[in-house]
N, C-alpha and C positions, 0 to 999 in steps of 0.2 A: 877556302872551303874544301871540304877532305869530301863532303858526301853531299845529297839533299833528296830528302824523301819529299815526293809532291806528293803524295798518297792524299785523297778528298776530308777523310776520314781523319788519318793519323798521319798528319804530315810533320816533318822534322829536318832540321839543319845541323851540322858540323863542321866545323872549323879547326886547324889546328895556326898556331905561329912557326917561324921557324926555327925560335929557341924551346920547343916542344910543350908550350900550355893548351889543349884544348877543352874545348865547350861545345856543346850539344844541346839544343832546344828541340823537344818532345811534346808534342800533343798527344794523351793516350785516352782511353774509355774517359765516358762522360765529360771529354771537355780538360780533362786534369791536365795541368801542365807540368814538365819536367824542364830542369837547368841546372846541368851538369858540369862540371867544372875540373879539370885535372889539370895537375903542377907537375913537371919535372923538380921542383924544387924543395922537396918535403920526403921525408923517409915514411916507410908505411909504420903502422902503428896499432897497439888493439884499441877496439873502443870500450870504454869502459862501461858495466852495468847502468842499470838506471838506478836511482839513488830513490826515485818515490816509485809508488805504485799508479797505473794506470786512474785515469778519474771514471770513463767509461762504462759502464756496462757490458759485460762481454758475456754470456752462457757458456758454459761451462763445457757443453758439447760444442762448443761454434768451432767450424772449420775453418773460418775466416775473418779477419777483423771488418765489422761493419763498416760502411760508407758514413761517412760524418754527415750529421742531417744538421747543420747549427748554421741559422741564415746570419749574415750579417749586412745591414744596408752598405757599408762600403765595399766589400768582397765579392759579396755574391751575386751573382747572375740576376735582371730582370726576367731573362726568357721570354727580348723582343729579339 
């Protein structure tokens, strides 16, 4: 373990091995979870374009991309 955030709110762990792979689990706003994951074993790279267009909605002034509202019974949260 390299770190561990107890934070109530946004708590988070890190880890590295000793042939340099590590991973990182984030809880951020609303609950989202992050799993992060880095190789020593890969050269960096560009990423390429998106080949289709967003399916979304987005306004045309929007600052920021909206929060996904789409429930799904295996996914999503009860909120017990």
């Amino acid at each position: 373990m390299t770190s561990i955030n107890n934070d109530v709110v946004f708590p988070a762990i890190y880890a590295r091995t000793e042939d340099g792979f590590q991973v990182g689990l984030t809880v951020a706003d609303k609950g989202q979870v992050h799993f992060t994951v880095d190789s020593p074993c890969v050269r960096h790279s560009e990423v390429a374009d998106s080949t289709s267009q967003a399916t979304a909605f987005l306004a045309p002034d929007a600052e920021l991309i909206p929060r996904p509202n789409i429930h799904s019974d295996f996914w999503s949260a009860t909120g017990s």
